[in-house]
C-alpha positions as CSV (number, residue, x, y, z in Angstrom):
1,X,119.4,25.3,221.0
2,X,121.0,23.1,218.6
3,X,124.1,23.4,217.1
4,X,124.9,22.0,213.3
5,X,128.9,20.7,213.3
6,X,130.2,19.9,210.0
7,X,132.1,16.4,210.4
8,X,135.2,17.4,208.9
9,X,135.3,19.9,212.0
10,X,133.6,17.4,215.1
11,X,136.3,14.7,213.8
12,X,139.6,15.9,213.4
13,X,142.4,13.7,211.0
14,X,145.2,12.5,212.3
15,X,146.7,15.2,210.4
16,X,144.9,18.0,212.9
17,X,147.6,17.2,215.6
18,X,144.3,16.6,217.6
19,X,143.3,20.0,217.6
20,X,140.1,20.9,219.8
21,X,137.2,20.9,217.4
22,X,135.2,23.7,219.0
23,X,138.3,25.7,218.6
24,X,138.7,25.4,215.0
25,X,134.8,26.8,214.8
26,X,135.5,29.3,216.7
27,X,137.8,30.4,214.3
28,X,135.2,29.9,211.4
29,X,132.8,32.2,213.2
30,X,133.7,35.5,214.9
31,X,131.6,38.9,216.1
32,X,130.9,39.3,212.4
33,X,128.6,35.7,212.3
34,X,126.9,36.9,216.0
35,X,125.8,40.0,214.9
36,X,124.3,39.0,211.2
37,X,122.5,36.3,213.2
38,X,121.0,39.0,215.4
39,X,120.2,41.3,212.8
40,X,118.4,37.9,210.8
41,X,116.6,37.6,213.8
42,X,115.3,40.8,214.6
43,X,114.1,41.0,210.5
44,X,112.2,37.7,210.9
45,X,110.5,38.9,214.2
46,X,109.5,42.0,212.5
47,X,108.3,40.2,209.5
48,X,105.9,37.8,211.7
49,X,104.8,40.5,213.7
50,X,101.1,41.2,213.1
51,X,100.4,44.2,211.0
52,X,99.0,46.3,213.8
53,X,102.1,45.6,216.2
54,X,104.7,46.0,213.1
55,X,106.6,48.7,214.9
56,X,110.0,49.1,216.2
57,X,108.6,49.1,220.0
58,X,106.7,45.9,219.8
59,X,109.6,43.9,217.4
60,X,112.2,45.6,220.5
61,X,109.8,44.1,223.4
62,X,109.3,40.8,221.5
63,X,113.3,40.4,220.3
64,X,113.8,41.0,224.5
65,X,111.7,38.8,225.6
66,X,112.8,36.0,223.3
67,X,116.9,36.6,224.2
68,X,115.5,36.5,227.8
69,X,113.7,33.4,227.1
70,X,117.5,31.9,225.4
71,X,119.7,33.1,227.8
72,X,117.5,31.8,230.7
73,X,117.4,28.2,228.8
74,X,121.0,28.5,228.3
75,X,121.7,29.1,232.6
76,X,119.4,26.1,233.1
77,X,121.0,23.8,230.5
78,X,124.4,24.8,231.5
79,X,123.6,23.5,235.3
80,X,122.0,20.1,234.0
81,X,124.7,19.3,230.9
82,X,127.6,20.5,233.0
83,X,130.4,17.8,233.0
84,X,132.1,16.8,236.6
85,X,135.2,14.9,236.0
């Protein structure tokens, strides 16, 4: 999963006080940017869908499936990227 990090919030100033960059995008996007995302999602999977399998049951099986998929990729690349100090 990639993430795209404008540079004028990966590289603070000198005027930021050195303030944690992943903090101040956090505070650019809340529940609000989550759950648009989702519901993007879940329009584009029902837009691929085949016409015969257009239905809310197949769209819900496929959207599961997929999150499955994420979340599953995100345990496993958690446990490699993880940083010992």
């Amino acid at each position: 999963m990639a993430v795209h990090v404008h540079h004028a919030i990966a590289k603070p100033d000198d005027d930021d006080n050195n303030e944690n960059p992943m903090e101040k995008m956090s505070e650019m996007f809340g529940p609000g940017h989550v759950d648009q995302s989702v519901r993007q999602a879940i329009q584009a999977c029902w837009m691929a869908m085949p016409a015969q399998r257009r239905n809310v049951a197949e769209v819900e099986k496929e959207i599961r499936r997929l999150f499955e998929r994420a979340l599953a990729n995100l345990r496993e690349d958690a446990e490699i990227f993880v940083r010992k100090g």
